[in-house]
N, C-alpha and C positions, 0 to 999 in steps of 0.2 A: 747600770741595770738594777742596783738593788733599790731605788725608787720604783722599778714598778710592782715591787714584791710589800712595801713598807708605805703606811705613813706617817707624815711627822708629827714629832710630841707639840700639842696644846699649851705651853707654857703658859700661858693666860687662865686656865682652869686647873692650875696645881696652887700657883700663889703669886701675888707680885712683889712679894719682897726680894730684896739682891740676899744675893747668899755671901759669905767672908770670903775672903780670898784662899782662909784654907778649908773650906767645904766642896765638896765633893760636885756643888751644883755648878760652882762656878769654875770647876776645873777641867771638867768634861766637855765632849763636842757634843751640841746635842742637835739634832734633825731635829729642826725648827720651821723655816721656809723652804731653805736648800739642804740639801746632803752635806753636813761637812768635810774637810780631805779627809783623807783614808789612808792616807803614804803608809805612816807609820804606827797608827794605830794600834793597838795588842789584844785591848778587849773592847766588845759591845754588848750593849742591853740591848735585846730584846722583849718586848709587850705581844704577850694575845691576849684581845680585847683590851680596849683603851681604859676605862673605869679599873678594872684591876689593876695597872699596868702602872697607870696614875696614883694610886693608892700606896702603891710601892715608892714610887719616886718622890710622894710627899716626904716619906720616913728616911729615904734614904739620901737625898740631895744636902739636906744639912748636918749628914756624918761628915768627921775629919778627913780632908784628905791628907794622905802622912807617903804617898807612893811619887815622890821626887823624880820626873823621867817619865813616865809611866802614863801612856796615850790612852785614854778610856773616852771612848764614844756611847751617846744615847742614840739611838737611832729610831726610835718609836714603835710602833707597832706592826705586826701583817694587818695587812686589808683585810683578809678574809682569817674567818676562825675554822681551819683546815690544815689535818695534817699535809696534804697534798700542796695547800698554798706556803707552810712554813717550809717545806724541804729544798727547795732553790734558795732561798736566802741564805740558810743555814749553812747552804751547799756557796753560795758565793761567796760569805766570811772566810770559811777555813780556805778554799783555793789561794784567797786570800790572804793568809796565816791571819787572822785576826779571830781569836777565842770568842763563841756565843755563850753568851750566858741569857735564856730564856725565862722570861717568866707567864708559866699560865696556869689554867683554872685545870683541865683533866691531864692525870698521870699518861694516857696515852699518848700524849704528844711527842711520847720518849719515843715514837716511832718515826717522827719527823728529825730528830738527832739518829737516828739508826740508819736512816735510811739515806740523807743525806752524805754521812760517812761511806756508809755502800759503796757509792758511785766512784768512792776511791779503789776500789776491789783490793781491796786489804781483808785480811781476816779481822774481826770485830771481839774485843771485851768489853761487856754491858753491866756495871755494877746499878743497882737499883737501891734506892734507902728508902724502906716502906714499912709497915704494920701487918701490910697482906703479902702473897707470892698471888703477883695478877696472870696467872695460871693456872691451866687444870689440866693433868693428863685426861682425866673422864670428860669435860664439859668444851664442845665447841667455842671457837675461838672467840667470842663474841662480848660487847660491853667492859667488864672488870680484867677479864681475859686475855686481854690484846697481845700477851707476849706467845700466847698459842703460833700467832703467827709467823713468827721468827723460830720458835723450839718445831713445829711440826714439818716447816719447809724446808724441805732438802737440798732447795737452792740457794738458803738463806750462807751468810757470810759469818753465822754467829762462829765465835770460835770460845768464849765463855760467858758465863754470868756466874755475877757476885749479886747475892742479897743481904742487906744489912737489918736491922732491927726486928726482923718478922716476927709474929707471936703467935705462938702455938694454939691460944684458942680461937685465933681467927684462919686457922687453917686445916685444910682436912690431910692428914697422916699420909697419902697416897703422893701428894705434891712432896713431901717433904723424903719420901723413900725414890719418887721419880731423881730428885735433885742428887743424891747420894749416888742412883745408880749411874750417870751421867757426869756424875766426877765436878759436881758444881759448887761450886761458897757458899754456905750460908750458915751466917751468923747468926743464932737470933738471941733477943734484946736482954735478957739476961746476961748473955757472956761477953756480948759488946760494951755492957755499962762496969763489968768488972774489970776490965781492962780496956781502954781505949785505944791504945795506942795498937793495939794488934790487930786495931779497924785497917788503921796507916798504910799497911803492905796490900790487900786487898784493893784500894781504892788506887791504892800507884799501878798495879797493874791494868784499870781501866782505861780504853779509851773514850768511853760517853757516860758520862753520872746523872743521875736520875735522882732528884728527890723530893719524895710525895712530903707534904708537910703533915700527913696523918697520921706519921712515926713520931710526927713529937707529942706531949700529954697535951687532951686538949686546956690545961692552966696555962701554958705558955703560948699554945695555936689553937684556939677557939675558931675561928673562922676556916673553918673545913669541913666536906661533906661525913656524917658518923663520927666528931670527935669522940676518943677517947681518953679514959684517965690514965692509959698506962702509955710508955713511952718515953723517948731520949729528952731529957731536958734541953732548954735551948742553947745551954754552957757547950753541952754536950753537941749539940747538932753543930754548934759552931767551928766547935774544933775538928768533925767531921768535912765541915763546909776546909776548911783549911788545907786539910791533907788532900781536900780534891783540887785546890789552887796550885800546890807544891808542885805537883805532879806533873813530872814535863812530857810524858805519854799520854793524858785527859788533853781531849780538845773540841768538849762542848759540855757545858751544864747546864741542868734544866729542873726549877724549882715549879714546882705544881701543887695543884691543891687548894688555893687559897680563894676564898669564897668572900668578897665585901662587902656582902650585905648580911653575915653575920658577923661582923668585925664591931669588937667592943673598942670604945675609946681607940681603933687602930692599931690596938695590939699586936694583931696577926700581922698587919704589914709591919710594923717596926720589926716583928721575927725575923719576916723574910727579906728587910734592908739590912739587919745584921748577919742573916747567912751571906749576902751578896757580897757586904764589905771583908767578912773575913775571909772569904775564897778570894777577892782581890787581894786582898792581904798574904795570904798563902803564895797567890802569881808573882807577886813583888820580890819573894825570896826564894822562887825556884831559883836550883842551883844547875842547870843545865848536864846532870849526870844522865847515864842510860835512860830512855834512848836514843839522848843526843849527843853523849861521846862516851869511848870507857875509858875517856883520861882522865885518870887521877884515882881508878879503881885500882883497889889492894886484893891480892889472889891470896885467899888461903882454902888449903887441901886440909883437909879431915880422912885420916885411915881408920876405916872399920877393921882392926887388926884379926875380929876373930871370921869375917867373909872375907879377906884379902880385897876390901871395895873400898874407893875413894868417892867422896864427895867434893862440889870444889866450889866455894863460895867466894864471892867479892863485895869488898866493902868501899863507899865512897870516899875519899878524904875532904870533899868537897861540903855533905851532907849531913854524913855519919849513918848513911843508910846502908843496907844491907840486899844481896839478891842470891838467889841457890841458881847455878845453873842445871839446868834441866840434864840427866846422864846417858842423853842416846843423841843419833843421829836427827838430825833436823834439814828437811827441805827449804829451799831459799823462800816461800813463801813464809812458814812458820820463825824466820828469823828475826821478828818484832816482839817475838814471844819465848826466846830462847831462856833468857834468866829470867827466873821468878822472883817477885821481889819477896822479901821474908823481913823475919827481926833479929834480934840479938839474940834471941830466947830458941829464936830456932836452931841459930849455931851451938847455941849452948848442946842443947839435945843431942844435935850432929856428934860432938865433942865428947857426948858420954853414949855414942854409939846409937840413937834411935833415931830413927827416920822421922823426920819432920810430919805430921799430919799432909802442909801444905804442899811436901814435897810428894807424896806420894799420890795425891790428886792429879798434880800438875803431870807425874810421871804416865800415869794411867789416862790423861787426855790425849798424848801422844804418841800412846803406844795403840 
């Protein structure tokens, strides 16, 4: 079925040279004439619009491949450039268990990863990595805006959003007090660049990642609509790109943003073949903890001795990562989302008696 959703990659208008045997080009299956198997596959590319798409896989076909085992399919692009026409494909990989990793031109395609999850009727976390929040409590849903339509519909499946790098002069004050009263994440790019690693817990509790390339400066991604000079370095985005790979609860990314015909020397695609490779790289050493088993997690209880109140956190031995469970009752639907993932720094707090920021968000979503 997913030939009639896809077509295949041009190999003839990327390059004819062979690529080594440990490059990436010649390691992968790639939709060529026919669909290659699919048995056991893990990840696939994804293309909207073939010229973008192509532009990527020039940069990224002669990276190292270093992922030993590790079944990675090209499968070429959608026919049509439609969020309506990506959402079955998207929606056949994962039935599939095979990971999409998308690449297109506008951030709203994250509605095509949303919406294909959907149809699993699971409750949904939507981490986004942007410059902007593409919402407005005041301004109809429309253009920039698109996640209007998931935050206003009441039929919607959202059950969180995380925002990462957002700046504060591209945003009006009223988004940023909506997000607080609604109990939602968001980082912005000052206190994510002072510490990275407390991006880490945020993005593992995502099931679809989202990222606009016009959170990085435009020195490192020129080729994007409004670049700007401020924003995550590509070191930085990379290691972002990572923690979304680790993550055995993400099971779709989607890079956007990248425009090729403002592309210097190709810069902007080399960015976005090294976000690709290290989020692979991330996949390759997921450690299969929560929430696909709690074997091998360690329980420890925190006494708030002066509230007679317990906390009760688990750590992985497999990892070294860490999760707060959440301290009320939870319906079987909400039990993909019972522990919260956290850090070291959060138990620490626990330990000298103060509630975690992240815990008391997460407590106040489900109460």
């Amino acid at each position: 079925m997913l030939d009639n959703w896809l077509s295949p990659v041009n190999l003839a208008a990327l390059s004819s040279d062979q690529f080594e045997s440990k490059q990436l080009g010649s390691q992968m299956r790639i939709f060529n004439r026919r669909l290659p198997p699919l048995e056991d596959v893990q990840i696939a590319l994804l293309g909207i619009e073939e010229q973008r798409a192509n532009a990527v896989r020039r940069a990224l076909y002669p990276l190292s491949f270093s992922f030993e085992g590790l079944a990675i399919a090209d499968l070429g692009n959608v026919r049509r450039r439609k969020v309506s026409f990506l959402i079955p494909a998207v929606k056949e990989l994962m039935d599939s268990r095979i990971f999409p990793i998308i690449i297109g031109a506008d951030t709203a395609f994250t509605m095509a990863q949303y919406k294909a999850f959907q149809s699993l009727e699971q409750l949904i976390s939507l981490v986004l990595v942007d410059e902007r929040l593409r919402f407005s409590p005041e301004t109809p849903g429309k253009g920039q805006y698109f996640l209007n339509e998931l935050i206003e519909n009441k039929q919607s499946k959202l059950f969180h959003l995380g925002f990462i790098g957002s700046q504060s002069h591209f945003t009006d004050p009223a988004s940023f007090d909506f997000l607080e009263k609604h109990h939602y994440d968001c980082i912005r790019l000052g206190r994510a660049r002072a510490d990275l690693s407390e991006l880490e817990p945020v993005i593992r509790d995502a099931d679809l990642l989202s990222f606009n390339l016009a959170g990085l400066k435009s020195a490192d991604a020129p080729a994007v609509d409004q670049p700007s000079p401020s924003g995550f370095t590509l070191e930085e985005a990379c290691q972002i790109s990572r923690y979304g790979g680790m993550s055995d609860k993400l099971k779709s990314f989607g890079i956007y943003g990248f425009q090729p015909s403002k592309d210097r020397e190709g810069q902007t695609a080399a960015a976005v073949a090294q976000l690709i490779w290290y989020f692979i790289e991330g996949f390759y050493n997921r450690k299969a903890d929560f929430p696909v088993s709690m074997t091998g997690l360690v329980e420890y209880i925190v006494d708030f001795k002066k509230t007679d109140y317990q906390l009760t956190f688990w750590k992985s031995q497999k990892s070294g990562r860490w999760w707060m469970q959440v301290p009320v009752k939870t319906e079987e639907t909400y039990q993909r989302h019972r522990l919260i993932p956290c850090s070291y720094q959060d138990y620490k707090l626990a330990c000298q008696e103060e509630l975690p920021e992240r815990l008391l968000n997460a407590y106040k979503r489900f109460s």
